[in-house]
N, C-alpha and C positions, 0 to 999 in steps of 0.2 A: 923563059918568063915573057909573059903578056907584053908588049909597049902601051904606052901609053897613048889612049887614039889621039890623033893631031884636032882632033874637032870638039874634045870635052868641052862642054859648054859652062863648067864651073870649076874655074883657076883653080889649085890646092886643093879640089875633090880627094875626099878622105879613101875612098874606095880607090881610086887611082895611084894613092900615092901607094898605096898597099901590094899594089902590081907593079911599082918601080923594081926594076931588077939589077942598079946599082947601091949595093949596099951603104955606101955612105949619104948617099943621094937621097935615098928613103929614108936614111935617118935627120939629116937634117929638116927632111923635108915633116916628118912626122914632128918633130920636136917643135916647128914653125906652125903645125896645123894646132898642137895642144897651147902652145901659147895664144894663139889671137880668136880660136872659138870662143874664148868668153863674152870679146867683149863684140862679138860679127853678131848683127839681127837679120839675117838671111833665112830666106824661108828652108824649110828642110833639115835644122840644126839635128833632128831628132833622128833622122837615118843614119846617120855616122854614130852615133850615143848610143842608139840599139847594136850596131855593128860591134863596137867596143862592150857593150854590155856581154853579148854574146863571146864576143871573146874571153873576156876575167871570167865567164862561166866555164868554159870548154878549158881555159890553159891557166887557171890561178895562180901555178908557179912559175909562169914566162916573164923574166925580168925585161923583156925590152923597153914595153910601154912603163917601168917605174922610172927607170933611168933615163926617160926621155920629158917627165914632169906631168903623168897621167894624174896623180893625186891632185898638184896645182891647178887643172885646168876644171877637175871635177868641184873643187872644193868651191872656185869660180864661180862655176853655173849656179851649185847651190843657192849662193849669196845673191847671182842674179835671181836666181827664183824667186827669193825672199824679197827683194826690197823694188824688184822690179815688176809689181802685179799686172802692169799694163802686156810688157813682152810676154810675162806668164800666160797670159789669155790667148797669145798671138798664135796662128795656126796651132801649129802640134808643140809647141814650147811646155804644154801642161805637163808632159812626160817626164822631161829633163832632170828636173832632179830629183825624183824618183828611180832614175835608171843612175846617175851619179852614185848616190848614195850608195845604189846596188853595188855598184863595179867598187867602190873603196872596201865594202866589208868583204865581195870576193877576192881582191887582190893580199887582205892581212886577212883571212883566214886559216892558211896553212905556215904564213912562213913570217917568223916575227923579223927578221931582216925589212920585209916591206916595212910590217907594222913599225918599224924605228924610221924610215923613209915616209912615212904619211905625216906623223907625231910634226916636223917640221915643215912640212904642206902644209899646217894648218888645216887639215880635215876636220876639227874635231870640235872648232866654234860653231859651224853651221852644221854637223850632227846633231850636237845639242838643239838649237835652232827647230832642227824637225822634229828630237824628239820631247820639244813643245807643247808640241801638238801647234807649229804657225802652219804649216798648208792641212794636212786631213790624217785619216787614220792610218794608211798606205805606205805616207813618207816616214810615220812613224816607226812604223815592221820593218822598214829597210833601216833607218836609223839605229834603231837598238841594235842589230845586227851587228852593224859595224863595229860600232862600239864595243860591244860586247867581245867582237872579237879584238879590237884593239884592248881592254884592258885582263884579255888573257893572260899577257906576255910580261915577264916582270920589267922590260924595258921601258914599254911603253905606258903601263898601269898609272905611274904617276901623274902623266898627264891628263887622262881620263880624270881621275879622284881629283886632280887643279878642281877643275868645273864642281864646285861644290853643291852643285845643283843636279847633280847626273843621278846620285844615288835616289833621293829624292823622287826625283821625276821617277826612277824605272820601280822605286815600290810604289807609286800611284798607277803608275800605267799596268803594272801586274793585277793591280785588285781592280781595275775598274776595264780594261782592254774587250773583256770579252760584251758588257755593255756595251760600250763606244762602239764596237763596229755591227752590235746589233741596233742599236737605236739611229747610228748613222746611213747605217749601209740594209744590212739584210731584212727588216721590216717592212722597206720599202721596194715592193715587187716591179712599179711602176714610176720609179722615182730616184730611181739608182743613179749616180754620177757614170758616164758614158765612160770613163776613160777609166774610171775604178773596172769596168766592168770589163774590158779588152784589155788590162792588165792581166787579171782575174782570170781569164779563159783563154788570152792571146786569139780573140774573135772567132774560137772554134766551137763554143759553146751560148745556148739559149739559160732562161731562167734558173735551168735547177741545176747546170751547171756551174754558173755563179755563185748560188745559195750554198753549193758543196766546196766549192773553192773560199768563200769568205768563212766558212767555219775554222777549215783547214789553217787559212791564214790567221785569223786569232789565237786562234790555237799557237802560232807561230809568234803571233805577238808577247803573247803571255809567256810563253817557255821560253823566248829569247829575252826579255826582262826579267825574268827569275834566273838564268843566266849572268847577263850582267851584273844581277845584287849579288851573284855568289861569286864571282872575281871581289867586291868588297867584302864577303862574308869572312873571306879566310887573312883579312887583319884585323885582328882584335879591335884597334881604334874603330872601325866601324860597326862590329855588333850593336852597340848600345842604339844606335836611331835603326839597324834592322827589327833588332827583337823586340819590336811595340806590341803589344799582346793582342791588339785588335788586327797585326797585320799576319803574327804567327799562325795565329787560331785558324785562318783562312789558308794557309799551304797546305795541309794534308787533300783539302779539296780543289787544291788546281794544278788537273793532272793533262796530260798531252790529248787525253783521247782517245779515240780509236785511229782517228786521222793522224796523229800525230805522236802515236806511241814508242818514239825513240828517243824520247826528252826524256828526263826523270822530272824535270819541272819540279813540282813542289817539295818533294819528299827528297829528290838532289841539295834542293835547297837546307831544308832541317836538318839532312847526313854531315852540312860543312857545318851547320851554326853546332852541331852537339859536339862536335872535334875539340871546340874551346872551351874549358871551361866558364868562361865568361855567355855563352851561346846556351848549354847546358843549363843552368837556374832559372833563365826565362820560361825555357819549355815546360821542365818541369814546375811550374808554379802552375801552367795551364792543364788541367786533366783530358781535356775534350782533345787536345793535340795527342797527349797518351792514350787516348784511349783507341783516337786513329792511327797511331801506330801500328797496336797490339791487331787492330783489325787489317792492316796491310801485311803484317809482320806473315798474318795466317789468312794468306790472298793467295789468286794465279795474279796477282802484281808482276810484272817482269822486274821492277823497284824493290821484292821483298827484303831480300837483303841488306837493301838501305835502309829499312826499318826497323828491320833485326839489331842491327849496326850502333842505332841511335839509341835501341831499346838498352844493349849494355853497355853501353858507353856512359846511360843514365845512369845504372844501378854500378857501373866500378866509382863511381863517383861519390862519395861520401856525404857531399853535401845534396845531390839532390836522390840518393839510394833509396834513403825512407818516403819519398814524396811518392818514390812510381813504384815501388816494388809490390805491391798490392795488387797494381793491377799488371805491369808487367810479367809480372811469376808465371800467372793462368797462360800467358799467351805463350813467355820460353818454356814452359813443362811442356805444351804440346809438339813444340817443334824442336826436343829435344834429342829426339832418334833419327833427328834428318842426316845425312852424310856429310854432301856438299852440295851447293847452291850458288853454279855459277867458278866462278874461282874461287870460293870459300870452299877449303877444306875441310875435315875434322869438323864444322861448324856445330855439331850435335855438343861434341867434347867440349867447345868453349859454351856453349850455352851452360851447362853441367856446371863446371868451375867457374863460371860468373853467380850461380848463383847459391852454389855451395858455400861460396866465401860472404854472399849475402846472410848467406841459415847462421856461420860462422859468426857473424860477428854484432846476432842479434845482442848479446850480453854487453856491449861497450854503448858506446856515445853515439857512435857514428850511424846505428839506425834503428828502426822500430819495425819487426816482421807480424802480424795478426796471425790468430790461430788456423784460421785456415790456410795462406799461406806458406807458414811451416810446416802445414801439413802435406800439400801438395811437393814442397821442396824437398821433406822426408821421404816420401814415397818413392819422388822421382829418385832420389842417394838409395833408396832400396832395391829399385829393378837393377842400378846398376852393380850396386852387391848379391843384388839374385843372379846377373849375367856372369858375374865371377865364379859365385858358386856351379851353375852349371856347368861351367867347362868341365871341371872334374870331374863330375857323373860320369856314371856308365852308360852307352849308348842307348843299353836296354831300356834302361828307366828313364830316358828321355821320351823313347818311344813311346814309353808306357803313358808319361805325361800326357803327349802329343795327343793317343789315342783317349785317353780321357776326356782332354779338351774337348774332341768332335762330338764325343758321346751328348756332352752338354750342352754342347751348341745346337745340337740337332734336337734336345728336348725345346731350346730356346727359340728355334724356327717351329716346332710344332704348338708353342702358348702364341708366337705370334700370328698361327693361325685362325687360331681358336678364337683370338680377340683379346686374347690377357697379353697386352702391349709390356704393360710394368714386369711383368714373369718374366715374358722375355729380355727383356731388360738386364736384369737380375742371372738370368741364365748367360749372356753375353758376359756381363762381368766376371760369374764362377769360372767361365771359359776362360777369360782373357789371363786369371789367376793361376791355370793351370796348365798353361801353353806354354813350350819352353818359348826364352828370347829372342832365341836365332832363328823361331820356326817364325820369318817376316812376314808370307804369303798367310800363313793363318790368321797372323795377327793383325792384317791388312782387312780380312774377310769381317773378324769378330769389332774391330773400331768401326769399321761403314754399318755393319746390321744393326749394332747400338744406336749408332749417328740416325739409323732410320727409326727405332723408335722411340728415342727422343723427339723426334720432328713430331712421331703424332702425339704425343704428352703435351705439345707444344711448349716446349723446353728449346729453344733456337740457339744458344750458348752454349747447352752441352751437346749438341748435334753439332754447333760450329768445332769445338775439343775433339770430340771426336774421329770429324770424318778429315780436319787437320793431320791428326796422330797415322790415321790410315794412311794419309797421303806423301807423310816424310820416312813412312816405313817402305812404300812403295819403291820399285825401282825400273824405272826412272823417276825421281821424286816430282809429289802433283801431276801424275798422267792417271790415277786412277778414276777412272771414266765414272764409276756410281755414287763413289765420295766426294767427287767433285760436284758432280749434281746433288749428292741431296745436303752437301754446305749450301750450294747457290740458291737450294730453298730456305735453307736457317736464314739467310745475309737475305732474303727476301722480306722473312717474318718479320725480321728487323730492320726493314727500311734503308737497307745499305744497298742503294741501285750500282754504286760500281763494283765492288765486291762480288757480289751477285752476277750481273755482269760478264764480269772475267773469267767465273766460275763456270758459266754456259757455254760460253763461247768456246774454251776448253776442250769443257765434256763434249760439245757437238764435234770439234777437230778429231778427240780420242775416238768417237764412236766412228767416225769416217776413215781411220784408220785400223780400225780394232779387225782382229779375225773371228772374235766373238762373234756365231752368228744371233745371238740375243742382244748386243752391242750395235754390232753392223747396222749403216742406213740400208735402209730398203730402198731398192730401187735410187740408190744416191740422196734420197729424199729425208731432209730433218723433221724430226719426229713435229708434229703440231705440237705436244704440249712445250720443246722445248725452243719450238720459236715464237712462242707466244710469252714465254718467259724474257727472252730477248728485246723482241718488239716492246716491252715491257720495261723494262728494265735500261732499254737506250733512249724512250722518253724519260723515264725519271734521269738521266744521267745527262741527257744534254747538254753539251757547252752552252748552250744559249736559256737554260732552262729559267734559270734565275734572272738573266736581263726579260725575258719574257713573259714572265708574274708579275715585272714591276710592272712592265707598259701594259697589262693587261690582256694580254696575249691568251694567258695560258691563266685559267683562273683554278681555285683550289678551295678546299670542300672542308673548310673550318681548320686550313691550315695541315689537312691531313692526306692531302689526293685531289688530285687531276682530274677536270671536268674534260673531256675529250670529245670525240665525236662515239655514236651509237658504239661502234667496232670494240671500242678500247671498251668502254662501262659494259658491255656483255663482257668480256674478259674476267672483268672483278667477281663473277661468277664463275669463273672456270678457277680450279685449284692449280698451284703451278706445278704442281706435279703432275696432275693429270696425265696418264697416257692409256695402252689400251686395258681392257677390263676382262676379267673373269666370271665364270659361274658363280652363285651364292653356292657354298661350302667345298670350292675349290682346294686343294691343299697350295702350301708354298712351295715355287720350284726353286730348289738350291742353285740352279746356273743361270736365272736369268732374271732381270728389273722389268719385260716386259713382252707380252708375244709378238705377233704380225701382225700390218695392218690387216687382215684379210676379217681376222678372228672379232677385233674391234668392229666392225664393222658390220658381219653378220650378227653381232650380237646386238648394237644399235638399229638394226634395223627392223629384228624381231621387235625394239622395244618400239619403233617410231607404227610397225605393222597395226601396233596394240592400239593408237591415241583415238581417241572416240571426237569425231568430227567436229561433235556438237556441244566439245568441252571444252576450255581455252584455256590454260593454265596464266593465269596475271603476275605472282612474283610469288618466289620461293624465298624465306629468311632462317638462316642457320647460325649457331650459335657462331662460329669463326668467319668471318666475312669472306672471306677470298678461297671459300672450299665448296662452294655450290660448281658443278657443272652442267651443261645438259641438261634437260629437265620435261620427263612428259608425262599427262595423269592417261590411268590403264582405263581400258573399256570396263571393268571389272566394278568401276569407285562406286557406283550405287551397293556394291557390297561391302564398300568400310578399303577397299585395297587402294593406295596410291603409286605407282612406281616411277622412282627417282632416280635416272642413266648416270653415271659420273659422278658418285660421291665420294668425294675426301673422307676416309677409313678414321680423320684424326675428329669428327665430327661428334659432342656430347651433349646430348642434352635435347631443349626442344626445338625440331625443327617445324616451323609455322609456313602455310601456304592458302593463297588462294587463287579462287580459279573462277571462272564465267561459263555459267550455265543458260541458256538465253537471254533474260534479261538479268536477271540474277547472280550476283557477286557473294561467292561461299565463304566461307574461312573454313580452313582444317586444321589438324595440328597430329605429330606423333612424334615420340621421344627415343632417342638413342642411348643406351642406360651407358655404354663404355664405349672405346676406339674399337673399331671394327668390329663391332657387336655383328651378331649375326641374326638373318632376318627374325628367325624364333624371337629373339632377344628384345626385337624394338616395337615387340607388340605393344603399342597406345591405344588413342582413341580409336586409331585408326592402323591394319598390317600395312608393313612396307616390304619392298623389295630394293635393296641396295644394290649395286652390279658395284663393287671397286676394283680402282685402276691397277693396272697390275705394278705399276713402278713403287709399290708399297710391300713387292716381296724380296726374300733373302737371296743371299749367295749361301 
C-alpha cells in the first residue's frame, strides 16, 4: 500500500486517507473525515463527494462507508445546501448535494439493512426538502430515487409515509416532471444552468448531447415517482388520494420511452392499484383508462401483460365486471390463442375462463353482457369446442379441411387483386372457417391478409383484431413481421403514435433478422416507407411533446396535427404504407409484402422520364388524407391522361388536382369507383394510371 506523502498539502485529504494501509487507522480516520465535512467551508468539498459518489456507484453493497456515518455526513451537506445559499454559490459547492443525495439512494438500493441505517441518519427530512422542488429539477430526480428506494422496504416504508407530504409531492411531480425540465431546462439551448449541464453529459458532450440526456432524465424523473406512489399503492389506506380520476386517466400515457424502456412507469402503476379491490372501481369508472388498456393489452408493449393482468382482474371482479366487459371482451377474444407472455403460462387458457365465467353469469346480479359481446364470447367457447372435436378426426379429413382452406384463400388473393377488397375479405373468413385449429402457420397467413383488407376498407379496429390474433398465434408470439406492420398502420389511422410506434420498430428488428428474402433489409437498409412511419410517429410520441404545445413550441392544425417543418408536411402525403410498387394489372405474390428497391425505382423513374417541363403539378387532394404519395402529371395530359406514382390502393372516390401551366392554374379531377380499382375502372373526366405499392399484397 501507497504511504502517505510526508508533503500533502491538505490535513485529513480524503483521497489520502483512502491509501492508509493501517486498517484501524483508515478507519478512524475515515469516520473523523465524515464527521467534520459538513461543517469545513474549504475550497474543493466537491472532489471527495464525486470520489464517494463514484464509489456507492461501483460498490452499493460495501458496508464500510455505512458503518463509519456516510448517511449522517450526506444528510449534513444537504441541509447545508439548503439553508446555507451563500456557501451553495461558493466555488464548486453547487454540486454537493446533488451528488449526496445520489450516494443515499445508491447505498439502500439493493440492501434494506442500509435502508434501516439511513431511516435513523435522518436522510429523509432533507430528501423531502429536494423533492420540493427547494434547489431545481436535478436534486429532484436524485431525491425521488432515494426515496423511492427507501420506502421499498417494509422496514423502512413507515418512515417515508411519517412525511405526509411525500405521496403528494411525488403524484405532482409525476404529472407535471416532464414540463418542468422542459420549460426549465431543454427550451433553452443558450441559457442552460452550466452545472445542469456537466452533470448531464459529465463535460463530454455539446448541445444535442444534453438535449438527449435531459429527456432521458425526465424520463427518470417521472418513472422514479410513479415508483414511489406504488410502494404507497400497495396499502390500501393510501388508494383513495392515488385514485383521483384526473391523476388515473393520465397513467396509461406515461410511459418510460424509448430511452427509458425498463420502467413499467404507468401501466406498473395501474397493475398494483387494480390488485385492490379498493384501486379496481376507480379505474373502472373511467373508460378512457379501459380503453388504454385494451390498446396496450394488443401492443409490442414490453408491459402487455400488465395490461392483460388489470384487464381480468377487472372483469373477475363483480363489482366492476359489467362496467369494462364490453370493451375488455374485443381486446381478450383476440389475445386468446396466445400461449405464454413472458412468465405467464397457459395465459390464452385464463383469458377463456375469465371470460366464460363472465358469458356465465350474464343471468344474475353481478353483471350485464350486450349482444355483441356474448357474441364474440360464444364464438370464442366455440373454436374451443371445435379444437376438441378435431382431435378426433381422422387425419385424412383434416387434410382435406386444410386443402380446402387454401383452395379459398387463393380465390381470396385473386378478388384481392382484381380490386374487390370486401370478396376478399369474405374469402379470408370462409378460409379461416375451414382451416383446422392446430394448422397455426395458416392461420397466421389468413388473420394478417384479412388485417390487410380491412386497412383498405378503412376499418383500423378490425385490422387492429385481426393482425393481433395473427400475432398470439405466431411462434414466437408478436415477431410476425407483416401483422406487425400492418397493426402499426391501423394504431396510425387511429392516432395512437405509441402503439404504432412499438409496432414499427418491431417489424424493422423482425425484418433485419428474417431469412425472408421479401422481408430481409436490403443492403442493411430500412425500408423508407417504414422509417418515415417511425420518424413519424416518435414526434407524435415525444416525451416533451405536450410540455411543447403548451409553450408554443410545437403548434397544431385545429387540434388535429403538427405544423412541422417542409420534410414532415410532404410526409402527410405519403401513405404509411407506402413501399415499392408494381405494374397496373400485376397479380398478387403469395410470399411476399414487397419487391426490391431496384424495381421501385426503375419504375419511378420511368414515371419522373414522363413529367413535361413546362407543367408543375401545385397539390393533389384525395379522399383519405395521408394516402397521397409521389406525384407527377404525364407528357400525355393535353390528351385527358394524368399519372399519379404512389397511390394508396385504400383510396375512393374523387381525387382533385391542380397544376400550373405558364401562367395559368388548372383544376382537374377523376374518380376512383372502389379500393384498388383498376386503371380501366377509374375512367373520369379524366384516364389515370395508378402504380400501387406493393406492401398491399398477400401471403
Amino acid at each position: 500500500m501507497e504511504k502517505i506523502p510526508p508533503d500533502c498539502p491538505y490535513p485529513g485529504c480524503f483521497f489520502c486517507v483512502m491509501k492508509e494501509g493501517n486498517p484501524s487507522k483508515r478507519r478512524s480516520s475515515i469516520l473523523k473525515f465524515f464527521r467534520e465535512l459538513p461543517s469545513q467551508d474549504d475550497d474543493g468539498q466537491v472532489l471527495p463527494i464525486s470520489g464517494l459518489w463514484n464509489t456507492a456507484m461501483a460498490h452499493p453493497n460495501d458496508p464500510e462507508f455505512i458503518n463509519l456515518g456516510i448517511f449522517e455526513c450526506m444528510a449534513a451537506l444537504i441541509w447545508k445546501g439548503l439553508k446555507n445559499r451563500r456557501w451553495l454559490s461558493h466555488d464548486q459547492n453547487i454540486y454537493i448535494p446533488y451528488y449526496a443525495a445520489h450516494i443515499i439512494g445508491s447505498y439502500t438500493m439493493n440492501m434494506e439493512e442500509f435502508a434501516e441505517r439511513a431511516v435513523p441518519a435522518s436522510v429523509i427530512p432533507p430528501l423531502v426538502e429536494l423533492l420540493r422542488g427547494r434547489l431545481t429539477w436535478v436534486e429532484q430526480r436524485v431525491a425521488v430515487r432515494a426515496l423511492g428506494h427507501l420506502a421499498t422496504y417494509p422496514s423502512s416504508f413507515p418512515a417515508v409515509a411519517d412525511h405526509g407530504e411525500v405521496l403528494e409531492l411525488a403524484i405532482q411531480l409525476a404529472s407535471s416532471s416532464l414540463e418542468i425540465v422542459y420549460s426549465h431546462f431543454y427550451q433553452f439551448v443558450d441559457r442552460r444552468i452550466s452545472y445542469h449541464c456537466d452533470l448531464l453529459t459529465r463535460g463530454m458532450g455539446g448541445v444535442e448531447m444534453e438535449s438527449r440526456k435531459a429527456e432521458e432524465w425526465a424520463s427518470q424523473l417521472q418513472c422514479w415517482s410513479l415508483q414511489l406512489i406504488n410502494c404507497f399503492a400497495f396499502k390500501p389506506e393510501f388508494l383513495f388520494d392515488i385514485c383521483k380520476p384526473e391523476f388515473l386517466v393520465k397513467l396509461p400515457g406515461m410511459w418510460g420511452g424509448l430511452v427509458n424502456e425498463n420502467s413499467p412507469a404507468g401501466i406498473g402503476l395501474l397493475r398494483t392499484i387494480c390488485q385492490h379491490k379498493l384501486g379496481r372501481a376507480p379505474v373502472a369508472n373511467c373508460p378512457d383508462i379501459v380503453e388504454a388498456l385494451c390498446n396496450i393489452a394488443r401492443s409490442s408493449d414490453d408491459w402487455q401483460y400488465m395490461a392483460i393482468d388489470c384487464l381480468l382482474w377487472l372483469l373477475q371482479d363483480q363489482n366492476t365486471s359489467q362496467k369494462v366487459i364490453d370493451k375488455a371482451a374485443p381486446a381478450l377474444t383476440d389475445l386468446a390463442e396466445i400461449t405464454a407472455l413472458g412468465d405467464h403460462k397457459r395465459l390464452g387458457d385464463t383469458i377463456v375462463n375469465v371470460l366464460q365465467e363472465c358469458c356465465q353469469a350474464q343471468g344474475t346480479a353481478r353483471s350485464y353482457i350486450s349482444t355483441r359481446t356474448k357474441e364474440l364470447i360464444d364464438e370464442l367457447l366455440s373454436s374451443r369446442q371445435r379444437l376438441k372435436w378435431e382431435k378426433n378426426m381422422p387425419k385424412e379429413d383434416l387434410q382435406i379441411k386444410q386443402a380446402a382452406a387454401l383452395v379459398v384463400k387463393l380465390e381470396g388473393n385473386s378478388l384481392f387483386s382484381s380490386g374487390d377488397i370486401s370478396g376478399a375479405a369474405s374469402k379470408y373468413s370462409e378460409a379461416l372457417a375451414l382451416c383446422p385449429m392446430k394448422s397455426k402457420k395458416e392461420r397466421v397467413v389468413l388473420y394478417s391478409n384479412r388485417a390487410q383488407c380491412y386497412l383498405l376498407l378503412q376499418q383500423p379496429l378490425a385490422a387492429i383484431s385481426d393482425a393481433t390474433r395473427a400475432l398470439c398465434l405466431h411462434n414466437p408470439p408478436n415477431r410476425h413481421a407483416k401483422s406487425l406492420w400492418r397493426r402499426a398502420q391501423a394504431y396510425d389511422m387511429l392516432g395512437l403514435a405509441k402503439e404504432s410506434l412499438l409496432d414499427a420498430i418491431l417489424f424493422i428488428n423482425e425484418c433485419s433478422q428474417s431469412n425472408d428474402p421479401d422481408l430481409s433489409l436490403k443492403h442493411n437498409k430500412v425500408p423508407d416507407y417504414a422509417e418515415r412511419l417511425v420518424k413519424k410517429q416518435m414526434r407524435a410520441a415525444w416525451l416533451f411533446r405536450e410540455a411543447a404545445i403548451k409553450h408554443g413550441v410545437i403548434h397544431t392544425d385545429d387540434g388535429t396535427g403538427d405544423i412541422y417543418e417542409q420534410e414532415a408536411d410532404d410526409s402527410e402525403w405519403e401513405t404509411a404504407s407506402e413501399s415499392d410498387m408494381e405494374n397496373d394489372g400485376r397479380e398478387a405474390d403469395d410470399d411476399g409484402d414487397w419487391k426490391n428497391d431496384n424495381i421501385r425505382k426503375d419504375m419511378y423513374d420511368k414515371a419522373t422520364k414522363k413529367a413535361c417541363d413546362d407543367i408543375k403539378l401545385i397539390e393533389v387532394r384525395v379522399p383519405f388524407r395521408k394516402a397521397m404519395g409521389r406525384s407527377r402529371l404525364s407528357r400525355s395530359f393535353s390528351c385527358g391522361t394524368i399519372e399519379v406514382g404512389l397511390v394508396d390502393s385504400s383510396i375512393i372516390g374523387k381525387v382533385e388536382f391542380s397544376y400550373e401551366l405558364g401562367e395559368k392554374e388548372v383544376p382537374g379531377i377523376f374518380s376512383v369507383p372502389s379500393p384498388g380499382a383498376s386503371n380501366e375502372a377509374c375512367a373520369g373526366m379524366v384516364n389515370s394510371s395508378l402504380l400501387l405499392p406493393r406492401t398491399f399484397l398477400l401471403e
